[in-house]
C-alpha positions in Angstrom: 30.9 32.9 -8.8 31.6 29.2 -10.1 30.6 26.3 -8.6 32.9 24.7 -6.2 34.4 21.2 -7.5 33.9 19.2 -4.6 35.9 15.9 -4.6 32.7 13.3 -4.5 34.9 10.3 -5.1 34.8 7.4 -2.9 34.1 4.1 -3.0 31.9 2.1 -5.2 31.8 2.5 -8.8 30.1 4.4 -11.4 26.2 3.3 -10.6 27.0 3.4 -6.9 28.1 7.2 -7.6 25.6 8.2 -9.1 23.1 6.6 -6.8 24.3 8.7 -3.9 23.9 12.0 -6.4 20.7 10.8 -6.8 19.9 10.8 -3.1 21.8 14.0 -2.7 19.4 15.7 -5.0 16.8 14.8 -2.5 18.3 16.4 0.4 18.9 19.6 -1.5 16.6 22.4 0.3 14.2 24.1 -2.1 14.8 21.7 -5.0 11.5 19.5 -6.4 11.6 16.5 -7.7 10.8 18.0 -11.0 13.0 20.7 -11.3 15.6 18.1 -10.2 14.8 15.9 -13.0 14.7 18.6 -15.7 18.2 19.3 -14.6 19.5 15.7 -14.9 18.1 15.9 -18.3 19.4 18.9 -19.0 23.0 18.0 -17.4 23.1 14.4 -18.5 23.3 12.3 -15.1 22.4 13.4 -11.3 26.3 13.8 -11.1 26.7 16.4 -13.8 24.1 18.5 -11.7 26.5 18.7 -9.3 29.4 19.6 -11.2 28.0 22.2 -13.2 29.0 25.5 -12.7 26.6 28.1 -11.1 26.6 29.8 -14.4 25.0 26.6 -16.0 22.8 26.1 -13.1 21.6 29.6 -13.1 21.0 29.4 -16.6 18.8 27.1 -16.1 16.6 28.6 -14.1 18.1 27.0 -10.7 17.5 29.5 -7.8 20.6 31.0 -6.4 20.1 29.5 -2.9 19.9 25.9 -4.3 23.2 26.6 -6.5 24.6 27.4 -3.2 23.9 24.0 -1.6 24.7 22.3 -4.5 27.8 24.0 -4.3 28.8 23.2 -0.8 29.0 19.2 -0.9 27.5 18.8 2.0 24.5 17.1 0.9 26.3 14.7 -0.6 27.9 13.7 2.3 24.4 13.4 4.1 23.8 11.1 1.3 26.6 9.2 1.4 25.8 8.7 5.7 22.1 7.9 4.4 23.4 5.3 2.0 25.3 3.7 4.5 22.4 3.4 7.2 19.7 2.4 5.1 22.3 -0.8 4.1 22.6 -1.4 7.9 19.1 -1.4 8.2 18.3 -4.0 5.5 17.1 -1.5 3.2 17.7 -1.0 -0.7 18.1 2.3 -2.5 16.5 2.5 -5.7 16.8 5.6 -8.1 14.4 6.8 -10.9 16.6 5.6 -13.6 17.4 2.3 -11.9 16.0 -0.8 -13.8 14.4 -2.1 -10.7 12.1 1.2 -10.9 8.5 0.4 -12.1 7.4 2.4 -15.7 4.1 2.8 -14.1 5.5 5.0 -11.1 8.2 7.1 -13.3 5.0 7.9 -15.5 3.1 10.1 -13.0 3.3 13.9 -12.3 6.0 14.2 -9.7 7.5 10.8 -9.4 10.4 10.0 -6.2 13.2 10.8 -7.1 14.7 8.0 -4.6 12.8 4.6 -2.9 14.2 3.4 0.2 12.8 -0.6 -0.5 13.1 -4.0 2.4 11.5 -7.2 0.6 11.1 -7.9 -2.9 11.6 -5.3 -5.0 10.2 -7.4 -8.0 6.7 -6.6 -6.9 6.3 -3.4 -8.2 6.3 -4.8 -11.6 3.6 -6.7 -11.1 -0.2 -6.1 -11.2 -1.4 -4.6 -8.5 -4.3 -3.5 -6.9 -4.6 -0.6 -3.7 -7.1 -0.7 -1.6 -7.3 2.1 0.5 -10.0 3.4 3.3 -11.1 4.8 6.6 -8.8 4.2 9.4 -12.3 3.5 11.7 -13.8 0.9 9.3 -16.8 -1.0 10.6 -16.8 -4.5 11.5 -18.0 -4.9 7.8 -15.8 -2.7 5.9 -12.7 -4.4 7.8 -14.2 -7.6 6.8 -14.3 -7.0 3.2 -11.2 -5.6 2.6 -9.8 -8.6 3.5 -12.1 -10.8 1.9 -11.4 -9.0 -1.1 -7.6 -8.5 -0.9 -7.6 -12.3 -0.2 -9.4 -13.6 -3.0 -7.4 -10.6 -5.4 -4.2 -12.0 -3.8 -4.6 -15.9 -4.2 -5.3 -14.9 -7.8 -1.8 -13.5 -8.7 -2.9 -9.7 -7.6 -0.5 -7.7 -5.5 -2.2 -6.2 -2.7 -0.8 -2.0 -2.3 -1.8 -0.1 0.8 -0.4 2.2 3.6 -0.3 0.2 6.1 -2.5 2.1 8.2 -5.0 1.1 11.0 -8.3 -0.2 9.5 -8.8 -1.1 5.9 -4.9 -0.4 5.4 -4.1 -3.1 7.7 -6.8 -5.5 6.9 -5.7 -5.5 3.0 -2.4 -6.4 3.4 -3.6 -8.8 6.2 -6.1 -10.5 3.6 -3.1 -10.7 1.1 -1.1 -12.3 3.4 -3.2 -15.1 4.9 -4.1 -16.1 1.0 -0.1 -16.8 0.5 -0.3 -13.9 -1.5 1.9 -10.6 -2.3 1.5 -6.9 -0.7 3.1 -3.5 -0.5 3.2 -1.1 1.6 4.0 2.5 0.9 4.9 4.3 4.3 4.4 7.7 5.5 7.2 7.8 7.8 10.7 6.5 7.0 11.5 2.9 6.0 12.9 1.8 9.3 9.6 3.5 10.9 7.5 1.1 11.7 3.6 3.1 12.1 1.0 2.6 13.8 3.3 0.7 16.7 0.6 -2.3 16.8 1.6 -3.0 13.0 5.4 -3.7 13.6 4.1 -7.6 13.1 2.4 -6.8 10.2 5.7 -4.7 8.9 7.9 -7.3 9.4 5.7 -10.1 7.6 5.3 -8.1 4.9 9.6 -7.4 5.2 9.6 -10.8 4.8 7.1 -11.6 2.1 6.2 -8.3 0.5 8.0 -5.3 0.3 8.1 -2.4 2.1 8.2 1.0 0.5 9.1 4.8 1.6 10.6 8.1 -0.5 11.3 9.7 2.9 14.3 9.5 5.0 15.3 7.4 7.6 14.2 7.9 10.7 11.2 10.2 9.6 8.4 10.2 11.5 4.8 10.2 10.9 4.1 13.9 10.3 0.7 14.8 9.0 1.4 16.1 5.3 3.4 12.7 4.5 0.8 10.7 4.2 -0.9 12.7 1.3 2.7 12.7 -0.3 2.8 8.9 0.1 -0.5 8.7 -1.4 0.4 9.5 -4.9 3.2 6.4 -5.0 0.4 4.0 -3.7 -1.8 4.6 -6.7 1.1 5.7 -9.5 2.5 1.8 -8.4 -1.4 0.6 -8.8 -3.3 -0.5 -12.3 -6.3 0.5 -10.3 -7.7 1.5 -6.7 -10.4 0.2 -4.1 -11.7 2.6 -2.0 -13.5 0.7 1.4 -15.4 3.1 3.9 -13.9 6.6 3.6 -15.5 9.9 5.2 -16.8 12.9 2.9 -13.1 14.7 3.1 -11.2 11.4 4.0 -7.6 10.8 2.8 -8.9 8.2 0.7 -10.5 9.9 -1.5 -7.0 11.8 -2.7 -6.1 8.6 -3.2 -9.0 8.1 -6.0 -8.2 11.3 -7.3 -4.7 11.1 -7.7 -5.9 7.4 -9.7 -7.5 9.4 -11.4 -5.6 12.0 -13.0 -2.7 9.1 -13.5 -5.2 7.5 -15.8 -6.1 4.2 -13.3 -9.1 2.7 -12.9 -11.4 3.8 -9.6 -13.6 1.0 -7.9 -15.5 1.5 -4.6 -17.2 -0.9 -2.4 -20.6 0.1 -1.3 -22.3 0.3 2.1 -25.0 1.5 4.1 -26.6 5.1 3.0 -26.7 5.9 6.9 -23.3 5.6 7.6 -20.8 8.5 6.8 -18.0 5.6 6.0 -19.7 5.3 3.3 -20.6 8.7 1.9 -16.5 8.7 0.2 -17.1 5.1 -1.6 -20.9 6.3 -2.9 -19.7 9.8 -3.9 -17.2 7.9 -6.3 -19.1 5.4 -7.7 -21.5 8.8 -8.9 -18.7 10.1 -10.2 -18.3 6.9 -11.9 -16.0 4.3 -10.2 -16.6 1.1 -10.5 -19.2 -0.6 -8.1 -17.3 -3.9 -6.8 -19.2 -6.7 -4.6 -16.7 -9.0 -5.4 -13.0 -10.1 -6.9 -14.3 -10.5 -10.2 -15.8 -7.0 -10.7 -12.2 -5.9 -10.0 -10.6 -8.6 -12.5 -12.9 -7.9 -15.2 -11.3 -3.8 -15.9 -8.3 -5.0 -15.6 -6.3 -5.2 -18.9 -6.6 -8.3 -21.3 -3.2 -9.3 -20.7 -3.1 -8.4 -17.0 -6.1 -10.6 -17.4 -4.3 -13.8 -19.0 -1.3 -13.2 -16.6 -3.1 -13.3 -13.5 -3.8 -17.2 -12.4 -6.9 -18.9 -13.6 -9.0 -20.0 -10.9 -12.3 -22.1 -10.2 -14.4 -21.6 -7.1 -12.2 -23.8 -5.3 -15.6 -23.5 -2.5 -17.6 -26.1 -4.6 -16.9 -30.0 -5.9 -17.9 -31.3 -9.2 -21.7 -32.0 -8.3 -22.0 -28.3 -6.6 -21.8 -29.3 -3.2 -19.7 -27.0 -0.7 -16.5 -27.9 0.5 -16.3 -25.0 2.4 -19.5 -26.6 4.3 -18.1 -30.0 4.4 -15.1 -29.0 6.2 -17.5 -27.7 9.4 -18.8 -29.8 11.7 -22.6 -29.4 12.3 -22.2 -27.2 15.4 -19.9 -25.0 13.8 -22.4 -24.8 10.5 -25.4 -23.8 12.5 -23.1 -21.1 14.5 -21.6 -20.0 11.4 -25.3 -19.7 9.9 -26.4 -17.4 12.5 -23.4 -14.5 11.9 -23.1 -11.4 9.9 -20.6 -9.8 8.0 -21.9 -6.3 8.5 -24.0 -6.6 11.7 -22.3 -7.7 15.2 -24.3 -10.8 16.8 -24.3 -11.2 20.3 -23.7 -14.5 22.4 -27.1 -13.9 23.7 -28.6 -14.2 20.5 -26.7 -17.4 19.2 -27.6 -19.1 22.6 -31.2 -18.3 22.2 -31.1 -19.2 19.1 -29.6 -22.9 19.5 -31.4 -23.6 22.9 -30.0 -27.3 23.0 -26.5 -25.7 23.1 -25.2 -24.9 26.4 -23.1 -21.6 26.7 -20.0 -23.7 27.3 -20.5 -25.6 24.2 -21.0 -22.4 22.0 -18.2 -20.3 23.6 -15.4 -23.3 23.0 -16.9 -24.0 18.7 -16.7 -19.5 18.7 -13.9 -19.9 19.7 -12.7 -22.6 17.1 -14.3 -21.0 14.2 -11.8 -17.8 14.8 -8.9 -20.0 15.3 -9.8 -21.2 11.5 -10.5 -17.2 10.7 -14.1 -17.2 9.9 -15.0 -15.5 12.9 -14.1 -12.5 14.9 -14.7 -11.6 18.5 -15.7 -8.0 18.6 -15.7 -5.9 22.2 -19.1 -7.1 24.6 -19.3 -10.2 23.4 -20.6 -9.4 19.7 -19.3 -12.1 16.5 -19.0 -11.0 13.2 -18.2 -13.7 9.9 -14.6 -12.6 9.0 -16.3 -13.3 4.8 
């Protein structure tokens, strides 16, 4: 039986028709991404694929129940609706062979076929960084990744992450407070906006980063997409920072997939007795990287990445050495400041002890201001943590 020439015409021109065969590919049932791309290859565009006859298609090895659905149309029209929503929702399709795709993705194993994109798509050409981790960070870890994402981000370093609850979230928080730029590679559909306490955080990053997904709209955030997603987060990456990840955590998949596409693995160090970070130590055996700041992270990248990325002095200290971080405190906010941890919650017991000729009022109100000026967070009974 030949394949059935379905009248695909409609309107748009050439690149907008073969954008929607493109995306029709990816709703064909039992049809891979790399199958699919072996047959563009083969058949000269994602169109010819669908007009090829099932003799061709079975020729080349296509299974006779995909020839069928290639045969019907019917996923083109899905495609075609798709297309249409995805516009409505603000979103942009890119393709595999569009120029707006990054080398560095369409170089991995099984590259998307499609990207659904909101925000600046010119992001994923440029150096980039993921950091990725546990989901129930301590107050440390948390604190870190944004530290870290920050300083990376003022620097000229794209921040990529999943936009998860944890390390996820404070990474592309970090990138954002510096001014800087972040991605986020979804596990759900690009008008899904997951966890439901992130739509903020995915509408900031709408609006000055990009947003990122390979699967459909509307899909929600079902288990196995998240290890799918992973492999676009690091194929997009020169390199990737695991902080705090379990034994068997979702991270580390992450690192592996790095990996095996050839990218550079760091990991952030913490305490031997807690299983956060058992993931992080377990790498850095196996040879990642050990970072404890921006610069260990700077210094593997490559020498042009290197001269691209914005030179910058330690804009914390003035020409005689003095701090201006320091200078911009006033001397109750110093001695508070002096008396928190990154890594270890103090109570307001403590601090009050601590600074007897304070009165509780007077500590509680300069708390208070150091987290309006984010060097401070409040944790649950009253503890304080240093945000860096």
């Amino acid at each position: 039986m030949e394949n059935k020439k379905t009248d695909r015409t409609g309107p748009g021109g050439d690149a907008e028709q073969e954008q929607l065969h493109w995306l029709a590919l990816r709703f064909v049932p039992g049809l891979g991404n790399r199958v699919a791309l072996r047959l563009v290859d083969s058949l000269g565009s994602a169109e010819g694929v669908f007009h090829a006859s099932a003799t061709e298609l079975e020729a080349l090895g296509v299974a006779s129940h995909v020839v069928r659905s290639l045969a019907t149309g019917t996923v083109f029209e899905q495609a075609a609706k798709e297309a249409e929503q995805a516009r409505q929702q603000g979103a942009r399709l890119i393709t595999i062979r569009d120029e707006a795709f990054p080398a560095t993705l369409r170089e991995i194993f099984d590259p998307p076929l499609t990207l659904y994109a909101r925000g600046n798509v010119d992001l994923m050409k440029e150096p980039a960084l993921a950091i990725v981790g546990s989901r129930r960070p301590t107050a440390y870890g948390r604190a870190m990744a944004q530290r870290l994402a920050n300083d990376l981000a003022s620097r000229g370093m794209t921040i990529i992450s999943g936009m998860a609850r944890g390390i996820d979230s404070a990474a592309h928080q970090g990138a954002l407070e510096a001014g800087g730029k972040t991605i986020a590679v979804l596990g759900t559909g690009i008008d899904v906006a997951y966890p439901s306490e992130n739509k903020k955080l995915y509408e900031k990053i709408a609006t000055n980063g990009l947003l990122l997904s390979e699967f459909p709209l509307g899909a929600f955030p079902a288990p196995q997409n998240f290890p799918i997603r992973n492999r676009i987060i690091s194929g997009l990456a020169l390199g990737v920072l695991v902080v705090e990840a379990a034994q068997y955590s979702g991270s580390l998949i992450t690192a592996r997939l790095a990996m095996e596409q050839n990218r550079e693995v760091f990991a952030l160090p913490g305490s031997v007795t807690n299983k956060n970070s058992w993931g992080p130590h377990i790498l850095i055996k196996q040879g990642a990287k050990l970072v404890q700041d921006w610069q260990d992270v700077i210094e593997e990248m490559p020498p042009a990445v290197r001269q691209r990325l914005v030179p910058m002095a330690d804009a914390t200290k003035t020409a005689d050495g003095a701090s201006l971080f320091s200078e911009s405190l006033s001397e109750t906010e110093r001695a508070i400041y002096g008396l928190l941890q990154v890594d270890e919650p103090v109570h307001i017991d403590a601090i009050l002890e601590a600074l007897p000729r304070l009165s509780s009022s007077e500590v509680l109100a300069t708390l208070l201001e150091l987290e309006f000026k984010n060097l401070v967070r409040q944790l649950p009974g009253k503890n304080f943590v240093k945000t860096f």
